[in-house]
N, C-alpha and C positions, 0 to 999 in steps of 0.2 A: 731643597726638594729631596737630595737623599737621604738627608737626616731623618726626615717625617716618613719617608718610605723604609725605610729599617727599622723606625720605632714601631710602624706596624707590624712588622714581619716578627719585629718581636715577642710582639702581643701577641702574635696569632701563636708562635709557638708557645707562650706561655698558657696561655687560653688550654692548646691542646693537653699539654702536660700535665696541667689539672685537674681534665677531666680523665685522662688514663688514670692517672693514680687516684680517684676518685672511685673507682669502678676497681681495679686492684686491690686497694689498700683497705679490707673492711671493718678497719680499725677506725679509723676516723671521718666523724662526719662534714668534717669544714676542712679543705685545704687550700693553700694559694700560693702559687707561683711567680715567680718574677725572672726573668730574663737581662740582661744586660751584654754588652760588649764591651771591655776594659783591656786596654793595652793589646788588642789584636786577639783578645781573647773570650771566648761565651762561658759567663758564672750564670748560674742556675741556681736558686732560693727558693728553698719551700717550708712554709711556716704552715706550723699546726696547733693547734691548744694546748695548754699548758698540762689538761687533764685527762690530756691523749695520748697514750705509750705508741709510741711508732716503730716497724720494725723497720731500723736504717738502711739493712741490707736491704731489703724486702724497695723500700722505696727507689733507693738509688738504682737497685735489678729496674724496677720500669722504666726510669727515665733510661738507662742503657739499651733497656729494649726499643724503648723508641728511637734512638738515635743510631741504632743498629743498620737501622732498616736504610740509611743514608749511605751515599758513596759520595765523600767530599772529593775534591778535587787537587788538594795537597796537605799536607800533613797538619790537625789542629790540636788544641788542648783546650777541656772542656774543664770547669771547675766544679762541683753540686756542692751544695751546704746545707744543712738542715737546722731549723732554731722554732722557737716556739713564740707566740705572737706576742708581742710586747718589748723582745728582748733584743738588745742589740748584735750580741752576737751570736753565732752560729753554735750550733754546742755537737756538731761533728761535720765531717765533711770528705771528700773524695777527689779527683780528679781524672779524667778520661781522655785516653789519647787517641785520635783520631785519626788512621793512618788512609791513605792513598788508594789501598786496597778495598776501603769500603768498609772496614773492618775497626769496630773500638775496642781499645787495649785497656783496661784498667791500669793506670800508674797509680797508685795506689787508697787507700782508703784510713783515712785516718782513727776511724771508730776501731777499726780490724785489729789495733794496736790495744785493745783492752777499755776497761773503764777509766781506768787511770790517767788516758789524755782527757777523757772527757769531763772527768774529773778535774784535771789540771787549767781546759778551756773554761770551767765555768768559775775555779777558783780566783782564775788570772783576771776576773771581773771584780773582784772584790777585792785582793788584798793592795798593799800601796808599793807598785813596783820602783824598781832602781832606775838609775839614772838612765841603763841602757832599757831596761825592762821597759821605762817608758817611752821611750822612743820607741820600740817594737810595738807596745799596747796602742803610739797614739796612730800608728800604722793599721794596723789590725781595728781601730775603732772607727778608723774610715769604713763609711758605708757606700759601695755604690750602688744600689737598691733603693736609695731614697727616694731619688726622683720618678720611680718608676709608680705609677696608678695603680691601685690594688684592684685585682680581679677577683669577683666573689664568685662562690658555685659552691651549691650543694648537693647532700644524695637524691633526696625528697623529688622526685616527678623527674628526676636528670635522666637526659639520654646523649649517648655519646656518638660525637658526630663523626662521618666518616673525611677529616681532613686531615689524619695523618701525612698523609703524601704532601701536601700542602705545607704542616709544619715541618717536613722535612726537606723540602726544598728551600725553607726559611733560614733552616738554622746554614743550609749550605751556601746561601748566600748572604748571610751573617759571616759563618766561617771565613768564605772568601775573600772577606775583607771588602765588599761592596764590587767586586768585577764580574761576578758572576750573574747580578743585579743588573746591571748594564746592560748586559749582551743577549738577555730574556726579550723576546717580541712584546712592543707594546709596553716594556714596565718604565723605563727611563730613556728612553729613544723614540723617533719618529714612528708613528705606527701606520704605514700603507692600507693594510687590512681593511684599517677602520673606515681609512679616506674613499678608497675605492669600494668599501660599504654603502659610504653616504655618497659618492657620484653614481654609483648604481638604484640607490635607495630612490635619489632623485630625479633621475633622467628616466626608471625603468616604465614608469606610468604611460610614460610618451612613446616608449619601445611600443608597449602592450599595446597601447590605441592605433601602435600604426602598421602591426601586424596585419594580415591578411591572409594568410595562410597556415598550415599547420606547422610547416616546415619553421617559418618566420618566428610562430612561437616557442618551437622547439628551441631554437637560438636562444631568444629572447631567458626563455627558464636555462637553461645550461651556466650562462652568467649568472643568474642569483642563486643557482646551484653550489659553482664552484666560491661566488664571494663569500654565501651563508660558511661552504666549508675551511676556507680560509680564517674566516675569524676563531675557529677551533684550536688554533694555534697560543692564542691572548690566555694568558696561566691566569686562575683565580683571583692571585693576589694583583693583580696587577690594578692599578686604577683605574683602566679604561676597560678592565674584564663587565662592569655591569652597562657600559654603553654599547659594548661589542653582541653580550648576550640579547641587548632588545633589536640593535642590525640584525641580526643571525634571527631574532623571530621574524620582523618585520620581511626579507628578503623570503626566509621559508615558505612565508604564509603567500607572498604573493607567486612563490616557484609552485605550491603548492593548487593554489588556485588555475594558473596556468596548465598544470599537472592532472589535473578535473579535466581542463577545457578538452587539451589534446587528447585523452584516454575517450574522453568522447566525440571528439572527431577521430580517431581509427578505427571508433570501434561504425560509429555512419561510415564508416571506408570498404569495413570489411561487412557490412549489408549492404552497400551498393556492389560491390563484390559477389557477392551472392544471389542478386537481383539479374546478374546478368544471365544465369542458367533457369529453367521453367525449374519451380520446386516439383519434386517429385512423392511426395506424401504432406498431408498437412503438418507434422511434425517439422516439416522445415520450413512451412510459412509460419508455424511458430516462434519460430527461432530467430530469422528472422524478422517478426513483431518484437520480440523479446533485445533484438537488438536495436532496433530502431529506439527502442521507450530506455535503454539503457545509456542512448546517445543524446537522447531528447532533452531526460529528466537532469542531469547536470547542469546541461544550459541554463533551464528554466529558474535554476536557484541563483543564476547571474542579475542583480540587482541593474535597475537603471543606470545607477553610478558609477561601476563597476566599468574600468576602463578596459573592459572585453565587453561591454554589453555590445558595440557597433557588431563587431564580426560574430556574434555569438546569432545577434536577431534575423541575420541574414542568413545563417544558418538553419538556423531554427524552424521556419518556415518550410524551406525546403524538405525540412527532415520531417515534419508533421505531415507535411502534404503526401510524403512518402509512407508512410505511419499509417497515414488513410488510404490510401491506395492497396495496400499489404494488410489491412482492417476488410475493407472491402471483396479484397480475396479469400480474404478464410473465410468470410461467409458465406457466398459464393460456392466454398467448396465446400460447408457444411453441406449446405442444404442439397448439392450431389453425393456427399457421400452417405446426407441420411439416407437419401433415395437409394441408393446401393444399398444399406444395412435395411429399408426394410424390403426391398427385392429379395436380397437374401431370406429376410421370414417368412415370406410370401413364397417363395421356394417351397422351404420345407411344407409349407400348409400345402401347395400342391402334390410334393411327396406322399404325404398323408393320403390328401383324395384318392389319389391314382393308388396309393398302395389297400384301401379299404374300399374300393369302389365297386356295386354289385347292381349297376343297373347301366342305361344309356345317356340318361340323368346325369348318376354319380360320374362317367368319364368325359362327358361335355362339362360339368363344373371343372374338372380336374384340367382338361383344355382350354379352359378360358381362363384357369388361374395362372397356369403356365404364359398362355399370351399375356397376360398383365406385367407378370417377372420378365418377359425378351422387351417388350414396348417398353418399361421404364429403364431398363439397361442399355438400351437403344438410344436414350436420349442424352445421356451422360455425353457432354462434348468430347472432343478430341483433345485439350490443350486442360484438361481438369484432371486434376492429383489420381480423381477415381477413376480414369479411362481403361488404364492396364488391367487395374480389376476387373472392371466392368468387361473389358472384352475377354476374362479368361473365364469369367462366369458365362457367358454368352455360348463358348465351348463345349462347355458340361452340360448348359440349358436347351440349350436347341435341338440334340438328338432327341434329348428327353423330352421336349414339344412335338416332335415330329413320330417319336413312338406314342404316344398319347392320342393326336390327331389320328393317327392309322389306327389305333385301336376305337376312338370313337367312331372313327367311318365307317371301322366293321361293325362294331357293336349297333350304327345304326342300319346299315344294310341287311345283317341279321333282325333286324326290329320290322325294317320292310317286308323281307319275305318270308320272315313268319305270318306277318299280320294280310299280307298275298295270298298263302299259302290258305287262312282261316275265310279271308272272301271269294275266294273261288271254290272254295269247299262250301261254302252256306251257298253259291250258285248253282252250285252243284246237287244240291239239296232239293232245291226249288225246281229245275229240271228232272229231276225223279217225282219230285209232288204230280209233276204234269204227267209223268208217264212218256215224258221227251229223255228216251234213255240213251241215243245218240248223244244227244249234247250232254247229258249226266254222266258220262264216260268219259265223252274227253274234259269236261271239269274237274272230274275225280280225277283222271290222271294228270293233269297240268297239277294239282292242289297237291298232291303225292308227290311229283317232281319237286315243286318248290320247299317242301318242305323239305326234303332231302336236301338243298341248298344253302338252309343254316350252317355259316361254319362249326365245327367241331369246338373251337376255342373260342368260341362264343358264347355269352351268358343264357343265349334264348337256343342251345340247340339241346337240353337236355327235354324243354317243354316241344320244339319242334321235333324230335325224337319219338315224341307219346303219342304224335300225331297221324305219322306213320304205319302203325298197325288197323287204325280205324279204316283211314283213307283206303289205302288197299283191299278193306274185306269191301270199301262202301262200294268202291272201281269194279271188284269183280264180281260183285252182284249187278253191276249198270252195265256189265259189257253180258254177262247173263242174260241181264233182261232184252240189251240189244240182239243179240244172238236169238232169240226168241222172237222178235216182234219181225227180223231181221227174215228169219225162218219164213214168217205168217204173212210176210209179203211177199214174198217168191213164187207161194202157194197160192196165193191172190192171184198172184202175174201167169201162173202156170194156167191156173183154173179157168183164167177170163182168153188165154190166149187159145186153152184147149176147147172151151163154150163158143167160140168163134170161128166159123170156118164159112166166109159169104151171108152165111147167116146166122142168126144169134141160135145155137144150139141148146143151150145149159145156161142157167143161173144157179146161182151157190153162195151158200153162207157159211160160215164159221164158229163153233164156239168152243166151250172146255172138250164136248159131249165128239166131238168132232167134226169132219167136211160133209156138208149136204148137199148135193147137188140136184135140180130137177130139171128136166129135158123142159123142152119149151114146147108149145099148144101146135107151134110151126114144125118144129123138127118129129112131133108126135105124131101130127096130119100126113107127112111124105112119108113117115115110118109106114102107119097104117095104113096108106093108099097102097104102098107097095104089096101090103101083105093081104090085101084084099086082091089082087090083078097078079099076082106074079107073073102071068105070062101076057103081059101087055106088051105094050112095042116099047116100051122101055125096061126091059126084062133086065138089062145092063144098070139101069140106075136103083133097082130093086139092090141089087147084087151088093152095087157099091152100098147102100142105106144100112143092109146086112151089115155088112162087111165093116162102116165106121161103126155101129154101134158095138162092136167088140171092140174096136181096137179104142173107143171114149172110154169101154171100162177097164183098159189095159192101162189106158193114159192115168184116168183119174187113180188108179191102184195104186201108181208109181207116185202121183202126187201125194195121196195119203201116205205114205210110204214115208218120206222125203220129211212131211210136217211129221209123222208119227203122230197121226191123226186116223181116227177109223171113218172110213167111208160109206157115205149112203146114198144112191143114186135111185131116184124116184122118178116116173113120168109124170107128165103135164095132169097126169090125173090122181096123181098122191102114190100109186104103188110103186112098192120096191120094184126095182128090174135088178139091184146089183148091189150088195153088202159086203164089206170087207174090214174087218174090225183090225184090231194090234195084237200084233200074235197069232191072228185066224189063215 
């Protein structure tokens, strides 16, 4: 077993060295390497065509560079040779000492010595040596490179892999004489790694299905964590490196899968987390949606087979049912905060009204658009994203309904008594028609009052203003007329109370021309009797008869007087007895 495990290690470093100086050396298109281990020691052979000049230095520099890069572990000696295909021997050569320090010494290089050995190695091929000479020659014609497999490689499509590190921990455990080999993880020794791979690989399905919890699976991945990273230990070369690498996916994939499960159940943890406070904007019932379907959609990609499906569907469930409930809510609170946003537009258009409004019309539109904005903000529950809103708009809306309402109240109480104002003045009207100038006076002045009641900052008090000037001239012509008709009943009342004394004395009329009065056929008769008898035995009642007929024309004087009326006083038989005109 370790013989075939060093033949590989030597392939591999052969392998590698050919393709460095393949890439190197752009002199030749074919080269091949061979490797060996003789007498505790690594000879290295590179054959190239016969029709290829090679620079030796140039060659041997890379194989130095590569083995540069090595830190053996006790002091070795490396041998190089160079020969062209076909031929037996080497036609120069070098050898390299490998010291402890990690560092290669050149001990010397046999080309460096001139043409002349190389001259002498290819002569010493042909001519017929001595008896010692052949003893050295049949020394020297030993090949140990026979048995080794030739490895081909060319330029054409070549890419040069990254296994350096690889061939150099080959040649160190070549160097080492095979102990270094041994004590490597997994190369010639028991490998734990792998076992404890495959008792995890095999028992973990049963972990997985009997999980229950997050916590449970949490466990469960940490093992095929830590065994995936264990096997990173097993080096390349190792035999059991391509069984370690499908453990290490095998294990990944299902930490991995695991790794799914739990990232979706903390993330259902921290939305039930968040379920426990009322959201407070829809932004965060999005969020939470947004986690829920983030917890959901993992699950859902857990196959029947899949020994998570038990704890995954049980899950699942739950989370959907929460999914819809938290679905349910944002819509819910759409459709209040549409109502909010359009309360809001409905706002402004009320704005509008009120700020462009020129009738009693225009500010009852503008009051009834504002009641539309409080009634739907109004109805915004208590426990909905859009509450806070809604009741800070409710702040700003409400003085602003209540100066609106007040303005339409006035605007319509000024609408009443203007329009008071115009029906008691058309009553007003109608009692003057009649010549009822009492009541056409106190219409006029009620109709005058009310108008003067329009508020100032009211749309109708510029037209109840206009009204003003008429009403008052209309008032003081009805208190005029009253004052006149006022007069002519005084005069009436004087007249009839002065034509009355026992008995009916005077009758009297009235018109533009003046007061008429005429003695009566009775008060004319007593007049006359007296003035016929004077000295009868009621020579006293003559006296008095005298004596009222002056004082009837004193009275009636006074009364004409009073109407500013001229007077004419007539007896029962048409003649004047008494004239008194205006001015006379």
């Amino acid at each position: 077993m370790k013989v075939a495990v060093q033949q590989e290690d030597l392939q591999l470093l052969a392998k590698t060295l050919q393709e460095q100086l393949l890439v190197e050396v752009s002199t030749a298109e074919v080269f091949e390497v061979k490797c060996v281990v003789n007498k505790g020691e690594l000879m290295i052979l590179t054959q190239h065509a016969s029709d290829v000049i090679v620079d030796a230095q140039l060659v041997f520099a890379v194989i130095e560079e590569v083995l540069q890069s090595l830190a053996p572990h006790k002091e070795q000696r490396v041998q190089c040779f160079l020969r062209v295909f076909g031929e037996q021997l080497p036609y120069t050569k070098c050898f390299l000492a490998l010291k402890p320090t990690g560092g290669w010494v050149a001990g010397g290089d046999e080309e460096a010595q001139g043409d002349e050995e190389v001259i002498s190695l290819s002569s010493s091929l042909t001519y017929s040596p001595s008896i010692n000479e052949s003893e050295e020659e049949e020394e020297e014609l030993f090949d140990p490179f026979a048995d080794v497999p030739n490895l081909s490689a060319s330029k054409p499509g070549f890419q040069v892999k990254p296994i350096l590190l690889a061939a150099a921990l080959v040649v160190i455990i070549v160097l080492g004489g095979g102990a270094y080999l041994l004590t490597r993880p997994c190369v010639m020794s028991e490998c734990k790694e792998i076992q404890n791979a495959k008792q995890l690989k095999t028992k973990s399905p049963q972990l997985m299905r009997r999980a229950k919890s997050e916590k449970e699976l949490v466990a469960v991945q940490q093992q095929l964590a830590t065994a995936s990273a264990d096997l990173n230990v097993i080096p390349s070369w190792s035999p059991r490196y391509q069984l370690s690498q499908e453990l290490k996916a095998n294990l990944s994939g299902r930490a991995e899968k695991i790794n799914q499960v739990v990232k979706a159940l903390q993330t259902a943890s921290l939305a039930t987390q968040k379920v426990q406070t009322p959201a407070s904007s829809l932004e965060e019932l999005q969020t939470r949606q947004h986690l829920w379907r983030q917890a959901i959609a993992p699950l859902e990609s857990i196959s029947s087979s899949s020994e998570l499906y038990g704890l995954v569907q049980g899950k699942l469930l739950n989370y959907r049912v929460r999914l819809h409930a938290v679905n349910q809510q944002i819509f819910i609170e759409e459709k209040w905060l549409k109502k909010l946003t359009v309360a809001k537009g409905v706002a402004v258009a009320a704005e509008k009204q009120e700020a462009t409004a020129k009738s009693l019309n225009d500010w009852q539109k503008a009051q009834s658009t504002w009641l539309v904005v409080i009634n739907a903000l109004n109805t915004i529950p208590r426990n909905s994203v859009g509450y806070q809103e809604a009741q800070k708009l409710l702040v700003d809306y409400k003085p602003k309904l209540v100066l609106v309402r007040d303005r339409a109240t006035k605007e319509q109480l000024a609408v009443k008594t203007y329009q008071q104002a115009l029906s008691t003045a058309k009553q007003a009207k109608v009692y003057q028609q009649q010549n009822q100038w009492q009541a056409a006076a106190i219409y006029w002045d009620q109709a005058l009052q009310t108008a003067k009641k329009v508020p100032q900052d009211s749309l109708y008090y510029t037209q109840a203003q206009s009204l003003i000037e008429p009403y008052s001239a209309a008032l003081k012509q009805a208190q005029e007329k009253l004052q006149v008709v006022s007069s002519l009943q005084q005069t009436r009342t004087d007249l009839d109370k002065t034509c009355t004394n026992g008995i009916r004395i005077c009758t009297f009329s009235m018109d533009n021309a003046g007061i008429i009065v005429r003695l009566t056929p009775e008060y004319d008769q007593i007049r006359q009797n007296n003035l016929a008898n004077p000295y009868s035995k009621n020579s006293d009642t003559a006296v008095d008869v005298t004596n009222h007929l002056q004082i009837l024309r004193e009275a009636l004087a006074v009364i004409g007087d009073n109407a500013n009326l001229s007077l004419f006083l007539y007896d029962s038989q048409g003649q004047v007895i008494y004239t008194r005109t205006l001015g006379g």
